[in-house]
VEXZA-695037 format. One record per residue: residue in one letter; z, x, y of N, C-alpha, C in turn. Coordinates in pm, whole numbers, plus 50000, padded with zeros to 5 digits. Layout:
<atoms>
AZXYZXYZXY/...
</atoms>
This chain:
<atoms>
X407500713962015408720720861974409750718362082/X411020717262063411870707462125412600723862151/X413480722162293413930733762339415290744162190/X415740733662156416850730962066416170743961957/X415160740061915414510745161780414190756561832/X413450759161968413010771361966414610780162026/X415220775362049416270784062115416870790061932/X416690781261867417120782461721416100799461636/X414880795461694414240805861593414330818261717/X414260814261819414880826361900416400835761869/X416990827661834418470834561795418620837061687/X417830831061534417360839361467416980852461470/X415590854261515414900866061539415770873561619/X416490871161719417250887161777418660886261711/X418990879061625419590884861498419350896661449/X418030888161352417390897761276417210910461360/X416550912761481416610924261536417780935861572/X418870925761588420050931061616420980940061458/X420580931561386421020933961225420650952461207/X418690948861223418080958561198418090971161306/X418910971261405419130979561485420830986361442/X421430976261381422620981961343422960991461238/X421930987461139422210995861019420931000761014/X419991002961071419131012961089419781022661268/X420361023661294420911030261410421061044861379/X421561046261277422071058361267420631068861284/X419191063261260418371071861298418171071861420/X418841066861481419091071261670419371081361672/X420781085161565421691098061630422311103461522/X422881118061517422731120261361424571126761419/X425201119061276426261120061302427441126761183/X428251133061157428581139861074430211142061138/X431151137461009432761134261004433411141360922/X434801142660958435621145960801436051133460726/X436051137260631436611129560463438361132260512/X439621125160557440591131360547440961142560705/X441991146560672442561150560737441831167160774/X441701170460895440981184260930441581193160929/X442931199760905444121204660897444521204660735/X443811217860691443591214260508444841227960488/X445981218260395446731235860304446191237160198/X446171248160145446361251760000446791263859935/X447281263359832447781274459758446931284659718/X447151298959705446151310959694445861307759533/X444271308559525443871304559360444071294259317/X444251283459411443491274859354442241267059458/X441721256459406440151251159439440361237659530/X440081242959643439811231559775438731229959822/X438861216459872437341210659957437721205460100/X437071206660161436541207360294435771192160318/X436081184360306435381171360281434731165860358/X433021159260412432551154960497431821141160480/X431151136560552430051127660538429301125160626/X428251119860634427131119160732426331105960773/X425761102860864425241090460887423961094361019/X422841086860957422201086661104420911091661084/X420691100560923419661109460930419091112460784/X418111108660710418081117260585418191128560583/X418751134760491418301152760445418491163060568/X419841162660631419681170360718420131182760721/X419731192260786419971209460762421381207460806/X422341217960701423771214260680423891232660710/X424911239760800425381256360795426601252360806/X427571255860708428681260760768429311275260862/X430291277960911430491284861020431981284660973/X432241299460967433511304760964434161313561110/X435231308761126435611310461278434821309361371/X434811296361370434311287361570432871293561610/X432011290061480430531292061476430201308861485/X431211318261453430861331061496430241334561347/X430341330261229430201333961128429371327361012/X428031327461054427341312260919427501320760779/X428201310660687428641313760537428031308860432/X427111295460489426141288760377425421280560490/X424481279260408422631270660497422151262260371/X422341249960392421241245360265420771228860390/X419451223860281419221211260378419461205360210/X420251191360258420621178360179419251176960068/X419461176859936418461171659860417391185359817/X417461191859924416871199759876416421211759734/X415071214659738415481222559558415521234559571/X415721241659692415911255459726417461254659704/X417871267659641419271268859610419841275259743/X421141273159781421931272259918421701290959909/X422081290360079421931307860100423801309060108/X424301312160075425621320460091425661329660113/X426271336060198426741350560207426901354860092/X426021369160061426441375959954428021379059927/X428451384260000430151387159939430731375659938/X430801366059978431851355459917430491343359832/X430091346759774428971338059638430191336259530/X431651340959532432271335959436432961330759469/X433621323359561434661313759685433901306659664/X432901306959766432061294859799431271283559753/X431151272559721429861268259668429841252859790/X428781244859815428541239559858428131225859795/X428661211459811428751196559712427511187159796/X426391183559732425351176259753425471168859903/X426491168259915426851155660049427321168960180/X427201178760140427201184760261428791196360259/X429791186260174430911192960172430801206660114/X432501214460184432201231260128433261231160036/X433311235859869434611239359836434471251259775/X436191253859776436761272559760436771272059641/X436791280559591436881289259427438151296859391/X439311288159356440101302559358440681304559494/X440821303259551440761306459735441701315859743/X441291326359821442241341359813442751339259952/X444191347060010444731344160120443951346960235/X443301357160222442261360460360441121353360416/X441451336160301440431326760402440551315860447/X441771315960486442821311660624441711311060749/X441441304260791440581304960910440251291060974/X439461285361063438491276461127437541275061025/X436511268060983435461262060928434881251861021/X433401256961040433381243561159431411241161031/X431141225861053430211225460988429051215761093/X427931218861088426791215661168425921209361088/X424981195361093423991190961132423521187761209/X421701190761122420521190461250419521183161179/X419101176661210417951171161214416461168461324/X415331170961300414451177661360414471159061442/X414111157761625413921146461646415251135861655/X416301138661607417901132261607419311140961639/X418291152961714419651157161758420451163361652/X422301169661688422651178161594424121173561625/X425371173261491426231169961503427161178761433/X428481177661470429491191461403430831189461404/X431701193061335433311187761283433451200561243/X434961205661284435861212061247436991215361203/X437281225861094438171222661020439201234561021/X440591232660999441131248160992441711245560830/X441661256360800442461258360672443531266260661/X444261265460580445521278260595445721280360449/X445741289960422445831292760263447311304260255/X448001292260170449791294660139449521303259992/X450781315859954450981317459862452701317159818/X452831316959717454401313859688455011328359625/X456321329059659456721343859609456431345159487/X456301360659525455541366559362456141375759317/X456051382459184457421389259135457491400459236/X457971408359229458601420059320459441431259285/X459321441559296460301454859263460801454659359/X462351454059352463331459159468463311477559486/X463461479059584463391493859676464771499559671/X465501512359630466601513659650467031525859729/X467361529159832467421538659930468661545159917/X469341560959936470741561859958470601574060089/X472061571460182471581582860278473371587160268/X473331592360359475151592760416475311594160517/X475821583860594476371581660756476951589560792/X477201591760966477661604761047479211606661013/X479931590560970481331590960877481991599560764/X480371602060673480921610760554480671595160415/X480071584060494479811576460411478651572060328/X478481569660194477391563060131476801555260119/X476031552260207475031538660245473821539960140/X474031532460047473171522259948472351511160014/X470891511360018470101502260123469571494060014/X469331484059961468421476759842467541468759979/X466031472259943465251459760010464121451859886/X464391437359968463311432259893462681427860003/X461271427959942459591423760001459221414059930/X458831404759956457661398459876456411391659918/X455191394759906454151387459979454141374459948/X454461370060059453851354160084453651347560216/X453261335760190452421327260341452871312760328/X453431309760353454631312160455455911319460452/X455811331760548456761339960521458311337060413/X458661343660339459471341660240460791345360327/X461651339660309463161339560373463951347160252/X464681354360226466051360560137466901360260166/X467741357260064469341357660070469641363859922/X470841369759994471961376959868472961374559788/X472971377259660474571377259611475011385459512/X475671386459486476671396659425477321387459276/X476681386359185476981375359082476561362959136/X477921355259172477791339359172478471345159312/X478671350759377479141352459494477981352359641/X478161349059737477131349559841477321358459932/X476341369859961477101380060033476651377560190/X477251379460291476991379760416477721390660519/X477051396960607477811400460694479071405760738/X479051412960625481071416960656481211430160571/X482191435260585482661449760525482691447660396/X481881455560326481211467260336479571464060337/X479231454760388477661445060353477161443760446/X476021449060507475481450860581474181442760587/X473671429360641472081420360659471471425560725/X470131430560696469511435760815468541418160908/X468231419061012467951409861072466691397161015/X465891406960932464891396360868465591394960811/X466491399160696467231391360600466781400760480/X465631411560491464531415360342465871431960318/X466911436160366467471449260334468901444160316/X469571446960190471291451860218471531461760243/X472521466160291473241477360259474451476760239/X474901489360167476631486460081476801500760148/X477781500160229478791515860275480001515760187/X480531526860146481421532360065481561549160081/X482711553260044483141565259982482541570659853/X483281561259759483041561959620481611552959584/X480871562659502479491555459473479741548559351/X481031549459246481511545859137481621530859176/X481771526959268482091511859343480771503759364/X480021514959336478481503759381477941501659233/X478521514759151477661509959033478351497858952/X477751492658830477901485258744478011466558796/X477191467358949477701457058988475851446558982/X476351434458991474761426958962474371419759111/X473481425459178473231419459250471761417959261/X471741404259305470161395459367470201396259477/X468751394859477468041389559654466921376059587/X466901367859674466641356359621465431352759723/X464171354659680462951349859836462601333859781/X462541329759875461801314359901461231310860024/X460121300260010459121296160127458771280960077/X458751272160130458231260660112457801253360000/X456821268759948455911268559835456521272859666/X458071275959668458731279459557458861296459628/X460121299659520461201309859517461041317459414/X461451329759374461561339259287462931348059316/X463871349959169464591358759217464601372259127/X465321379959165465031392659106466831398259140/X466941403158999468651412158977468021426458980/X469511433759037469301444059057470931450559051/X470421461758879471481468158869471801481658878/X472671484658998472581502359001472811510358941/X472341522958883472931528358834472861543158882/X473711549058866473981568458893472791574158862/X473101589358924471891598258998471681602258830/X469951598358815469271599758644467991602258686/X467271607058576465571607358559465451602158425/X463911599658458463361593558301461511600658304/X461701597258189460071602458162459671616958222/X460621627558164460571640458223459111649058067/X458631654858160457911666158029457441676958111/X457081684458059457241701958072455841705458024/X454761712058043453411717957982452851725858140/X452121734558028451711746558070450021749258146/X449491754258152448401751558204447341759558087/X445751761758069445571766757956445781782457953/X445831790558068446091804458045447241808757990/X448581796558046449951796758002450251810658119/X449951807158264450631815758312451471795758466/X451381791358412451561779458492452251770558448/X453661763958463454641757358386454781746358496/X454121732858446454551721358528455841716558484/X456921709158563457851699358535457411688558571/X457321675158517457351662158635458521654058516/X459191646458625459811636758592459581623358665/X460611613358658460431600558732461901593358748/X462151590858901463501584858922463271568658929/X464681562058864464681550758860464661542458977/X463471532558982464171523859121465051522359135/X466041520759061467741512759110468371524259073/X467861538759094469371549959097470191552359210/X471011555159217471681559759317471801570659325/X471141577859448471311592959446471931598359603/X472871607859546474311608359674473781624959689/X472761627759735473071642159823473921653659792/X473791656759643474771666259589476271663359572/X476711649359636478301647559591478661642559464/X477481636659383477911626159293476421635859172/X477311641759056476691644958946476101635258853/X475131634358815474131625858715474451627358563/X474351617158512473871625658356472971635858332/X473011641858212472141656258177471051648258119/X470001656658206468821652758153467931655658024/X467201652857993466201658257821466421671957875/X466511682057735465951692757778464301696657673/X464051706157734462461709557748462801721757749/X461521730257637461351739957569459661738957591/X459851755657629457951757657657457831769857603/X456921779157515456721793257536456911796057405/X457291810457350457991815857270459301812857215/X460291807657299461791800257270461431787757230/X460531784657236460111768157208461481765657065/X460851776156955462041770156863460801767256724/X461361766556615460861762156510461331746356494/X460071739956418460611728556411461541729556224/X462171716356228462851714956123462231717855982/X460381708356014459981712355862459711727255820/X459261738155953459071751255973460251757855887/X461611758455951462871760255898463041758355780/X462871744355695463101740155580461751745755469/X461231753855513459541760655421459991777155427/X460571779055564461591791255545462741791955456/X463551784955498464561786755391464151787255257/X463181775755219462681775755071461931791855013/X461161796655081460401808855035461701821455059/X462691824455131463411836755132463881839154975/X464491828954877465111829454786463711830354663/X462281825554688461721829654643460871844854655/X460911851354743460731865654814461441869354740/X462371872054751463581882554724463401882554576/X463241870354457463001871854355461541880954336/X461001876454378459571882054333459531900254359/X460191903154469460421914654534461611923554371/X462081916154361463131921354193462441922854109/X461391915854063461111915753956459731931654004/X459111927554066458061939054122458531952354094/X459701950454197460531964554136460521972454036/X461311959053933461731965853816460131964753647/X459181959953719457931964553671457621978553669/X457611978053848457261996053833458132006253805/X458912001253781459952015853767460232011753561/X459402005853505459672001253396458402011653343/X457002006153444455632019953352456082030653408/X456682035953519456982050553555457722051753419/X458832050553425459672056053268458922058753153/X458262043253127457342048252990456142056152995/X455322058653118454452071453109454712080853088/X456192086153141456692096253184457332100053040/X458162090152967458172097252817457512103152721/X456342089252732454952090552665454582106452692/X454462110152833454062125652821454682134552734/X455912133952792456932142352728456892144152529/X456652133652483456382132752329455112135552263/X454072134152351452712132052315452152147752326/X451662154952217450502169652232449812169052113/X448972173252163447762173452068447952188952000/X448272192551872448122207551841446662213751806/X446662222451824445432229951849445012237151661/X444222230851676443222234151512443612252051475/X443562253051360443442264151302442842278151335/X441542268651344440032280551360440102283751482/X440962275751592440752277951750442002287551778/X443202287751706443942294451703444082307551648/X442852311351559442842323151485441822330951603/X440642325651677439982330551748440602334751898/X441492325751912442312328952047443012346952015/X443742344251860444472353251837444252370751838/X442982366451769441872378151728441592385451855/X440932378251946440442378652058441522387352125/X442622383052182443872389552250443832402052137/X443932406052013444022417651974443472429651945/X442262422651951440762433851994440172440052110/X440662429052205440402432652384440932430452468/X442352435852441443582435452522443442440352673/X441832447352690441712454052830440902443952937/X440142434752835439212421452907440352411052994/X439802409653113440342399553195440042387153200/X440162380753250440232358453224438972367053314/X437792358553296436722360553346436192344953409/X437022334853417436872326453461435852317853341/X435272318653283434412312653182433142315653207/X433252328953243431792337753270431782349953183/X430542350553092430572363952993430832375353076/X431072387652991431102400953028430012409253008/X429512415253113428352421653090428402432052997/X427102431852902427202446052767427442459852836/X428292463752750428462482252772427142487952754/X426442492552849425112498652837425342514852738/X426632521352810426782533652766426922534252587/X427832521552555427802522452420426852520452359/X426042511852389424602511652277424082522352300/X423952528552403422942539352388423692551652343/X424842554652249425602564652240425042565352082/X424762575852059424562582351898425952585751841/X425172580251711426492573651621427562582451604/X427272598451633428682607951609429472603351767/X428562598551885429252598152000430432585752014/X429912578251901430712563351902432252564951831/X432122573451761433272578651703434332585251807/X433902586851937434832595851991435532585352058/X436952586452089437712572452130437162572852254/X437432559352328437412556452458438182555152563/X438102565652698438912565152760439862550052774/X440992544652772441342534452812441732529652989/X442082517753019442872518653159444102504653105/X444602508453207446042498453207445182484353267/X445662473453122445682460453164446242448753156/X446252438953277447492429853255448022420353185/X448542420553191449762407653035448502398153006/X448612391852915447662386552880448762367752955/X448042359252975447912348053040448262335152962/X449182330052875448762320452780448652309552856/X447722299052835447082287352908447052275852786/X448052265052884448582257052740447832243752841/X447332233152762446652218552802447812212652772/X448402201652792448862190252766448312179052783/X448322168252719447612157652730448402144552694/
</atoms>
């Protein structure tokens, strides 16, 4: 073998060795990168990834770590058929992508943080990349705030603020129609930019007028009008408690009223009826009215019913007797003329004269003392 040839299969072979040290290397040392940029935005609700890759190691135990390893949030090893451990409270954010990567669900603003992610492999050592995230939201609708006080002047300071949550802080500006308000009499910026205020005398000057506050951040803007109006309530009601010795009021003032400290009168509010004055309602009234005109008839006619059988009983008596039979009239008669000395005995006989039966017949002949007796009684029936 000639030097030539073997120098030939020599440089072959540590080729080949060199080849097989290159792309088998990575089981030297176990190594783990980001996909992209480590400095991840995204918008609140919606779905980001955390992107990685790995070299150096099969199947290696993968934890992520929320804020700078203080916090493990998921554990799984590559390939594996055990399902990943997540932290119970965020199992709906979280899920974890075959290759190691982490992505969000929805991602809510409070998971803004560091992410740092670790492999290990048993025998190759352990490798780790970190990531920050920042999670943006864009203005969101908003109720403006409407404040009124009165300055040590005697003046009416009208405050309107707007708020709106967002990340990256939302900036506002004002206007008054198509007009841009800034800084000058009677307009008051407060230094973030989130309060106006309008000073005046007359509160008639603040009303009927249209003004915006306008928030924006990077991420989009929202605006919101705001029209004032005078000292009002709404949604007022009145009820009692069940004993009815307890009378609630509640009402509700408008965000955008203006209310001046007793100088400036409101419209009249609902009124409200509780109790006994409550009042009849209309159909009550209209079932009344209908029955008085029937009363009063029925009450006439009743009347003149009874005073219709009084009359005719009362004649009927007057015409109506029964005359008394013959035979009853001859015995009444008889009677009164034979024993004019017998008294109404109530309808009880008279006891027999003992003396007369036992008197012999020349003694019966001799008259009988009499005594004085009274009028006789006539007793008449009607029927």
């Amino acid at each position: 073998m000639t030097w030539p040839d073997d120098f030939g299969r020599l440089s072959a072979g540590f080729l080949t060795i060199l080849l097989s040290f290159t792309f088998q290397g990575a089981y030297c040392g176990l190594v783990v990168f980001p996909v992209g940029p480590t400095l991840v935005n995204a918008i609140s609700g919606s779905n980001v990834t955390l992107a990685v890759s790995f070299s150096g190691a099969p199947d290696p135990a993968v934890t992520w770590f929320m804020k700078d390893f203080s916090l493990p949030v998921v554990t799984w090893a590559i390939n594996s058929n055990t399902l990943p451990d997540i932290e119970e409270k965020r199992r709906k954010v979280l899920r974890i992508e075959p290759n190691g990567s982490l992505t969000f669900v929805n991602v809510p603003l409070e998971y803004t943080s560091n992410y740092t992610i670790e492999m290990t492999k048993s025998g190759l050592g352990r490798s780790s990349t970190t990531f920050s995230l920042e999670v943006f939201s864009s203005p969101v609708k908003f109720l403006p705030a409407v404040g009124t006080r009165v300055d040590s002047e005697g003046k009416i300071v009208v405050a309107i603020r707007c708020v709106s949550e967002a990340w990256p802080k939302a900036v506002v500006s004002w206007s008054k129609g198509s007009e841009a308000l800034t800084n000058r009499t009677p307009y008051q910026i407060s230094s973030d930019t989130t309060q106006l205020e309008i000073l005046g005398y007359n509160v008639s000057k603040f009303l009927l007028q249209n003004y915006f506050c306008n928030c924006s951040n990077p991420l989009g803007s929202q605006r919101r009008e705001i029209l004032l109006t005078g000292p009002s309530i709404s949604n007022s009601s009145l009820f009692s408690n069940h004993n009815g010795t307890i009378v609630t009021l509640t009402w509700e003032v408008s965000p955008t009223s203006v209310v001046t400290a007793l100088m400036t009168e409101g419209d009249p509010s609902a009124v409200h009826r509780i109790g006994p004055g409550e009042g009849l309602s209309r159909s009550a009234i209209a079932g009344i009215a209908a029955g008085i005109p029937c009363g009063i008839l029925f009450l006439v006619l009743l009347g003149g019913f009874i005073y219709f059988c009084v009359y005719w009983n009362k004649n009927k008596s007057r015409q109506t007797r029964y005359p008394l039979s013959r035979a009853v009239e001859k015995a009444i008669t008889s009677q009164t003329e034979t024993t004019p000395h017998n008294l109404l005995t109530g309808g009880l006989k008279s006891p027999p004269d003992y003396n007369r039966l036992q008197q012999i017949p020349s003694e019966r002949s001799v008259a009988l003392p009499t005594f004085g007796s009274p009028l006789p009684v006539r007793v008449a029936t009607t029927v």
